[in-house]
DRENRO-914483 format. One line per field, with one value per residue (C-alpha): residue number from 1; x, y, z. Coordinates in nm, 3 decimals. Layout:
BEGIN
k	[NUM,...]
xx	[X,...]
yy	[Y,...]
zz	[Z,...]
END
This chain:
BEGIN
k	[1,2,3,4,5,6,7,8,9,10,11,12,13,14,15,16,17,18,19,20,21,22,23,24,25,26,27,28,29,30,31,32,33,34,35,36,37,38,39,40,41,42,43,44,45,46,47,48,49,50,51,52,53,54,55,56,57,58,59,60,61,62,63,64,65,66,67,68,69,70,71,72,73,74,75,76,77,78,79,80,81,82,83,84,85,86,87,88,89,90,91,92,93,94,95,96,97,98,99,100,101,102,103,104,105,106,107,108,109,110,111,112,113,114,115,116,117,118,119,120,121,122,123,124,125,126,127,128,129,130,131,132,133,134,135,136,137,138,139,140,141,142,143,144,145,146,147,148,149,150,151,152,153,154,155,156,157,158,159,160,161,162,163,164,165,166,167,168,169,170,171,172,173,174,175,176,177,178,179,180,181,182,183,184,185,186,187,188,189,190,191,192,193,194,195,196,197,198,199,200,201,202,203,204,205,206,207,208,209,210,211,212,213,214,215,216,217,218,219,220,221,222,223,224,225,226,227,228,229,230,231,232,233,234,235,236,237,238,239,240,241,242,243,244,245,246,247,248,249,250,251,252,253,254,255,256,257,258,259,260,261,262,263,264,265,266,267,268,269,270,271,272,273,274,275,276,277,278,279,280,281,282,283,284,285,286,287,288,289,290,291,292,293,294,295,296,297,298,299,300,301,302,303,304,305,306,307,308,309,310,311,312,313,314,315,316,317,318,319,320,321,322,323,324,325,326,327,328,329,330,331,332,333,334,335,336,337,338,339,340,341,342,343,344,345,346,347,348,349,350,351,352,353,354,355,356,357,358,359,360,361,362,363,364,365,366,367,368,369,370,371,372,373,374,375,376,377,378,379,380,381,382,383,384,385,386,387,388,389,390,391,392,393,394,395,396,397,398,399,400,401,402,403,404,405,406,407,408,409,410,411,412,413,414,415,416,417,418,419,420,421,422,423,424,425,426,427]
xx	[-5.402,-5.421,-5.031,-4.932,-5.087,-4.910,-4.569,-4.640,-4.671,-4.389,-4.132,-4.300,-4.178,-3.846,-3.794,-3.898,-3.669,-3.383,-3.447,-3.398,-3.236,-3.174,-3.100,-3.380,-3.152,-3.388,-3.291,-2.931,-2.921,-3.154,-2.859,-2.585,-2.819,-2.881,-2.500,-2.413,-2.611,-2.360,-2.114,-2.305,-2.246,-2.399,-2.318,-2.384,-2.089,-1.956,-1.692,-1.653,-1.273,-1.186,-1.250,-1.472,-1.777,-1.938,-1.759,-1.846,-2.203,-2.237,-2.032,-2.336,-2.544,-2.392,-2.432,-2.807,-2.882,-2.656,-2.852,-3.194,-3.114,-3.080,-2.711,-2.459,-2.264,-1.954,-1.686,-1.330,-1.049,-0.936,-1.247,-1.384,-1.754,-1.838,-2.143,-2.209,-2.510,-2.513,-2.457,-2.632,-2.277,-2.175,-1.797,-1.726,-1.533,-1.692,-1.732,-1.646,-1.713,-1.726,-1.542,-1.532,-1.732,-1.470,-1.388,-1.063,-1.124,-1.392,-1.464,-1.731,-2.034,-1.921,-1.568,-1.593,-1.962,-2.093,-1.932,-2.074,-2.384,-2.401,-2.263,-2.615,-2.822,-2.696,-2.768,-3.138,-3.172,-3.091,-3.337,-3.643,-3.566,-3.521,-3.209,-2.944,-2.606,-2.388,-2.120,-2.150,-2.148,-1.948,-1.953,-1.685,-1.669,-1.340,-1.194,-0.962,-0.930,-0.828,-0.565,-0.379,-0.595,-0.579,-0.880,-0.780,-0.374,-0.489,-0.640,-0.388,-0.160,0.037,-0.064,0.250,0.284,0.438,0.114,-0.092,0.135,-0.002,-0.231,-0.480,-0.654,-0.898,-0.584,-0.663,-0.406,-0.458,-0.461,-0.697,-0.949,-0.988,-1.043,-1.297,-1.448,-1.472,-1.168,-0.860,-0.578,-0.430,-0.542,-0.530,-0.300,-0.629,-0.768,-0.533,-0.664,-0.494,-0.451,-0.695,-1.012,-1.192,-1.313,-1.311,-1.355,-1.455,-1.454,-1.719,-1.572,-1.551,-1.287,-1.154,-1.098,-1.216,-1.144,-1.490,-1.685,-1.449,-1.485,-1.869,-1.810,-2.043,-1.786,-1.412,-1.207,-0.940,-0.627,-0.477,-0.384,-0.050,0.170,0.295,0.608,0.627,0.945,0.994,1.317,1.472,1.698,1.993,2.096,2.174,1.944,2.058,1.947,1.759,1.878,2.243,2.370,2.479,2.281,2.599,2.657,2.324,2.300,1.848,1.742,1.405,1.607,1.693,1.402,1.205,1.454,1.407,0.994,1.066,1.314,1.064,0.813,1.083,1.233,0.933,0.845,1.096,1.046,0.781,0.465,0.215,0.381,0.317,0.542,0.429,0.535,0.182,0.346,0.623,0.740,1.005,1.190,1.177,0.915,0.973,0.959,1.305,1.512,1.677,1.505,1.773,1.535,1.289,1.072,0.917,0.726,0.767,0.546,0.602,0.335,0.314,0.199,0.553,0.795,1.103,0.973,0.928,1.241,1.421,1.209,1.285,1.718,1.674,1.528,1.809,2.088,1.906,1.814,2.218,2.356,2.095,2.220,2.610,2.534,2.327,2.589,2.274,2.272,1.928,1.813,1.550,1.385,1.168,0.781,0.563,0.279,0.379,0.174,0.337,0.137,-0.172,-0.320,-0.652,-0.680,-0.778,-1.074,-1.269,-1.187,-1.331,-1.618,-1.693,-1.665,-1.946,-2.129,-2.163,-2.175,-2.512,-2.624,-2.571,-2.308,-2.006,-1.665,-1.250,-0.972,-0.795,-0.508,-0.610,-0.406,-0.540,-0.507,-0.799,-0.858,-0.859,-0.474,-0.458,-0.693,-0.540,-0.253,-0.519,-0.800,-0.857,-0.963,-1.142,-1.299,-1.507,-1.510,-1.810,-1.734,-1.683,-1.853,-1.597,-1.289,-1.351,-1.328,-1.182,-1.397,-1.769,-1.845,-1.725,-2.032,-2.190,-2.479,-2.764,-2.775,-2.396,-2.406,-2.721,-2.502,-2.225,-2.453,-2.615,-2.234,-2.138,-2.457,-2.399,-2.036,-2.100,-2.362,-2.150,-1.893,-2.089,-2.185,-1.818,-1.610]
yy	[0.017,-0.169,-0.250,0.071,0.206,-0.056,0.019,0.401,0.288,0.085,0.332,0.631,0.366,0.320,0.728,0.808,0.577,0.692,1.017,0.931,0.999,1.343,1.637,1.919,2.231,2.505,2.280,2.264,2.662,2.679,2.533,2.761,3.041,2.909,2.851,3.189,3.351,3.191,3.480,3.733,4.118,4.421,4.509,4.156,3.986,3.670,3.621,3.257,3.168,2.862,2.856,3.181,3.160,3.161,2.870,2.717,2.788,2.650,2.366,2.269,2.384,2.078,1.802,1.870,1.872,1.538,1.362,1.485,1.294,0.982,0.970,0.888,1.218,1.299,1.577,1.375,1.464,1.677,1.911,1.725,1.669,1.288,1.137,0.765,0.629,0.230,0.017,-0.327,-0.446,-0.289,-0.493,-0.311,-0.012,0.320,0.559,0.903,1.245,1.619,1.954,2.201,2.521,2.767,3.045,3.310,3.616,3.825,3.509,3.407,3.161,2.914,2.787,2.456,2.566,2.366,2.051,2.019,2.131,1.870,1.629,1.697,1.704,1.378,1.202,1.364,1.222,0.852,0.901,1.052,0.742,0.505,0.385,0.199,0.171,-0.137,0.029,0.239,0.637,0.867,1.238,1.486,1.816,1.907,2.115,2.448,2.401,2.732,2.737,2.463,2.160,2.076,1.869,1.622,1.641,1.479,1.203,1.158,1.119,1.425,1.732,1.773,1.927,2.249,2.329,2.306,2.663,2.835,3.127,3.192,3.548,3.474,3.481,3.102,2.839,2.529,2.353,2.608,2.613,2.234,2.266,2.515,2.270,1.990,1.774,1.695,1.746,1.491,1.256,1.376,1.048,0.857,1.059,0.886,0.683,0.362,0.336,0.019,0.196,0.381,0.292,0.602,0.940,1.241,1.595,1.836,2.186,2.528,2.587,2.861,2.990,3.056,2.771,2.604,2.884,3.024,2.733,2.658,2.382,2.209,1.951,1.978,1.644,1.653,1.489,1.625,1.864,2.102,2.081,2.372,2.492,2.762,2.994,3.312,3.467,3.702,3.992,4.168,4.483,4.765,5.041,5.369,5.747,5.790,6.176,6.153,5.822,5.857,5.625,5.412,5.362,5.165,4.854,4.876,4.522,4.656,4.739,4.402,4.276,4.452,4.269,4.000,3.996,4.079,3.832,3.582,3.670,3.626,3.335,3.099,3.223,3.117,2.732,2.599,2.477,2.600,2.645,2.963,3.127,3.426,3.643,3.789,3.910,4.165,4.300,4.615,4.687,4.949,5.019,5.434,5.669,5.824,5.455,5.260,4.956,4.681,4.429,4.275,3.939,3.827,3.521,3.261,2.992,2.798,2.551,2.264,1.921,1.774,1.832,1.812,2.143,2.262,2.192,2.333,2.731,2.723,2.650,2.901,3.158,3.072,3.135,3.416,3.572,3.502,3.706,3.971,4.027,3.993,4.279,4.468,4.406,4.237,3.905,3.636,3.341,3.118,2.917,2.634,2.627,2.346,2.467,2.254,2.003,1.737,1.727,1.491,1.281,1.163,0.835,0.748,0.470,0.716,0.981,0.747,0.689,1.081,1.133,0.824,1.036,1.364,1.141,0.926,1.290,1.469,1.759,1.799,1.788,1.882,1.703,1.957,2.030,2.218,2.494,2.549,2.298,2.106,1.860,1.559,1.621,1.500,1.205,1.062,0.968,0.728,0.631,0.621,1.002,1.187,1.565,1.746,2.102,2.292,2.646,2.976,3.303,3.510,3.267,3.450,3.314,3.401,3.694,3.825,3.802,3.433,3.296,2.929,2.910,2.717,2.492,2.442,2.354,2.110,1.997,1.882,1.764,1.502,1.409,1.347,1.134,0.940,0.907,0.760,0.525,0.373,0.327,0.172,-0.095,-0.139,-0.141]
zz	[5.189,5.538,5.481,5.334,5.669,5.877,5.725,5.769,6.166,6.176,6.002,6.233,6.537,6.406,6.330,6.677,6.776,6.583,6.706,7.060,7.339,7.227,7.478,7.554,7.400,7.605,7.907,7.908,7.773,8.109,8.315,8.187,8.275,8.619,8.667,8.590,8.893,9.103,9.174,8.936,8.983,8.957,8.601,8.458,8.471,8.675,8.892,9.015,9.086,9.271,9.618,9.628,9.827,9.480,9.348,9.673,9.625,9.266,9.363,9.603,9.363,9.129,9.369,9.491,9.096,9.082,9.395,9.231,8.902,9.159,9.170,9.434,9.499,9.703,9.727,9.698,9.872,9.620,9.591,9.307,9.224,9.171,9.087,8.986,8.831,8.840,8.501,8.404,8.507,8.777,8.750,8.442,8.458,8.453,8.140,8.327,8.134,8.275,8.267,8.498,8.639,8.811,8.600,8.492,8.660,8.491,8.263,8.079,8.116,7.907,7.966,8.140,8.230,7.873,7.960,8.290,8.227,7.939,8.117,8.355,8.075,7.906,8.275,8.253,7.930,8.017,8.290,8.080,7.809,8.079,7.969,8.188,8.025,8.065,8.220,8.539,8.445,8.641,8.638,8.730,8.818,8.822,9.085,9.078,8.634,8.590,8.860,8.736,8.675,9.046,9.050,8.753,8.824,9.164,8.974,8.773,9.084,9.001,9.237,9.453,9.798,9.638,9.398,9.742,9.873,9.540,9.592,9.357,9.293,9.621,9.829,9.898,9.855,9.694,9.992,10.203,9.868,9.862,10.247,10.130,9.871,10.131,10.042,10.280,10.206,10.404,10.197,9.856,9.764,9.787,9.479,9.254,9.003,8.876,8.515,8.470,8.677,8.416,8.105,7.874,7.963,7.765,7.764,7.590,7.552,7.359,7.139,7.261,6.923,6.573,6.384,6.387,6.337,6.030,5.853,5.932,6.150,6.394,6.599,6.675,6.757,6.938,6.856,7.107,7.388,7.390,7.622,7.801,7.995,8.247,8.328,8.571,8.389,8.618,8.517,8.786,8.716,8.901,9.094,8.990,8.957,8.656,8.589,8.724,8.527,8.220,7.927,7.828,8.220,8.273,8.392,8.248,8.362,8.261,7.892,7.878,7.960,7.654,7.416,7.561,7.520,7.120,7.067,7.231,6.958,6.660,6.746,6.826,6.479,6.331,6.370,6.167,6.310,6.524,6.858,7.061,7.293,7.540,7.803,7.975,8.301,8.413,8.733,8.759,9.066,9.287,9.020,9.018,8.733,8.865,8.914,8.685,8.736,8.892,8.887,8.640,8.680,8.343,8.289,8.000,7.842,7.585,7.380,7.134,7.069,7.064,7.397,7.193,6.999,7.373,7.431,7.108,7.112,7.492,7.420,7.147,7.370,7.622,7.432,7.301,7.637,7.752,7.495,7.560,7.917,7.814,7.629,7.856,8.148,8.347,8.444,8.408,8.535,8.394,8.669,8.601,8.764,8.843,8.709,8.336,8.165,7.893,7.556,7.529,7.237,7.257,7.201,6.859,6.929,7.074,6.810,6.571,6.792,6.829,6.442,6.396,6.645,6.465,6.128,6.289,6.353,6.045,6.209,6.025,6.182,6.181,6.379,6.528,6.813,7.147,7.182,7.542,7.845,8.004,8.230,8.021,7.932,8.290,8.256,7.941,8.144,8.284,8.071,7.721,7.652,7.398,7.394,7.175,7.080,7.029,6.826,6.998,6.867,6.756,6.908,7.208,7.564,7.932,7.878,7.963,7.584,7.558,7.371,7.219,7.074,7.225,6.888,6.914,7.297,7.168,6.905,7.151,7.383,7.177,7.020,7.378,7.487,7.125,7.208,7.574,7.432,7.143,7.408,7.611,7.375,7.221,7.536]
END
């Protein structure tokens, strides 16, 4: 009896034990909530672009929680959020993880938002366990995501001196919001990060879709990240009066345009695979219901895990878009933009390392392609990278009715902190 009791203590020991660290789920959904008051409006909703005073707000918001969890915060020179907490071994590289909290115009709560706030929790967690990790930690907050991954293409040494003249919805440009955030943008070579400097780093996210929740499952890993090409293509007609010219004596850049958008849509589906191909924005010149517009701006992305499919829709669409204006008696011209990002595979260590994760913890999983960017398509020029995906209700996001689950966000939370502490050991 005395050892049935004994072995009834010791297995109780070693079940605790197995059951921690684990993250507080009412906590982190506590965090989100908290976040979201930063920028919130009258009828519910939150608006927190880059560089509003908002965004400016939470981003302070951020490092006083970092420096209460006993971390050593600063503001880089790019606008980033950094906060180290010392390893056993403080010459071994640091395991870095984050996301990102700005937000699309009349977004959600949860885009970016789960990450970081995870990426808080999974700190609090070490500290209520008192565990010290051999490797240093290192959290980022990652600056200006939605207007171009500013914060992470800086680390990754690629945010030119043009992207710093783009103005985003505030009216800011790059290079006024990071003054906003507290970087300099004088010095925003010194962000770069060499390619030996960081360990791993990792990325918890929503999927911004509806795979995972379509096919009841609790983590997504990513293999990897789309790449994605920007275009403005620019039709020249002719400005005429609407009533007086005659319909075969048009020179309709706006016309040509519209055949244009539909021939987009047929030909990128007619390659096999799962690459996308959009046009979200228009312009019309002089823009009046009596003119023959002479003028028309569209916009063109293209996206897929491979560049040379890139490269092959966007020569189809081309010649496609050449003919169209030989035929409309307009002329086009498709002009490259900076804002492009090449495609990203996660590395496939720490894919393993994720999947052992959710195995250890009894949540099932699917490797599966991003379809969106994110900032760790940036850092896995640099570092080893790996991201998780957490399902979206409905496959909604860049909306108010975006929406994860507290159990899902809980779910990715403890696959993160799992993650970091198997890499810690094997790295």
């Amino acid at each position: 009896m005395i050892r049935f009791i004994i072995s009834l203590f010791f297995f109780g020991c070693i079940l605790l034990q197995a059951q921690k660290p684990q993250i507080n789920q009412d906590r982190l959904e506590k965090r989100i909530f908290e976040l979201a008051k930063f920028g919130l409006q009258e009828n519910g909703e939150t608006e927190r672009v880059a560089f509003s005073d908002a965004d400016v707000a939470a981003q302070q918001w951020v490092v006083q929680s970092l420096t209460n969890l006993g971390l050593e915060v600063h503001i880089d020179f790019a606008g980033n959020i950094i906060g180290k907490r010392q390893g056993k071994k403080p010459s071994l590289k640091p395991i870095s993880f984050g996301s990102h909290i700005d937000r699309v115009p009349n977004g959600g709560n949860y885009d970016g938002c789960v990450g970081s706030m995870a990426a808080l929790e999974v700190l609090e967690v070490l500290n209520e366990n008192k565990i010290t990790t051999r490797h240093p930690l290192e959290i980022i907050i990652f600056s200006n995501e939605e207007g171009g991954v500013m914060g992470s293409r800086a680390i990754a040494g690629h945010l030119g001196k043009d992207a710093l003249k783009v103005v985003n919805s505030t009216g800011f440009t790059m290079g006024e919001g990071i003054m906003r955030l507290g970087g300099d943008t004088t010095r925003i070579a010194e962000v770069a990060r060499k390619k030996d400097e960081i360990a791993a780093f990792l990325e918890l996210h929503i999927e911004q879709g509806g795979t995972l929740e379509k096919e009841n499952i609790d983590i997504g890993i990513v293999e990897g990240i789309v790449g994605l090409k920007w275009w403005d293509v620019e039709f020249t007609g002719f400005s005429n009066h609407a009533g007086t010219t005659p319909m075969n004596a048009r020179q309709d850049a706006l016309l040509a345009a519209a055949k244009f958008i539909v021939a987009v849509n047929e030909i990128t589906n007619s390659f096999d695979g799962a690459q996308v191909g959009t046009v979200g924005k228009i312009k019309a010149e002089p823009g009046a219901p009596n003119v023959i517009p002479g003028k028309v701006v569209t916009s063109l992305e293209i996206r897929d895990l491979s560049s040379d499919i890139i490269e092959k829709v966007y020569q189809a669409i081309k010649t496609k878009g050449e003919e169209i204006a030989k035929d409309s008696d307009v002329q086009i011209e498709f002009r490259p933009l900076d804002t492009t990002a090449d495609p990203a595979m996660m590395t496939s260590e720490i894919q393993d390392a994720i999947g052992a994760a959710a195995k250890k913890l009894g949540l099932s999983t699917k490797r599966m392609p991003s379809g969106a960017g994110h900032d760790a398509q940036d850092m896995a020029l640099i570092a080893p990278t790996g991201m998780i995906f957490v399902p979206s209700n409905g496959g909604i996001s860049h909306s108010p009715k975006e929406f994860t689950s507290p159990e899902d966000m809980a779910n990715g939370a403890n696959v993160l902190l799992q993650t970091i502490l198997a890499l810690d050991k094997k790295l």
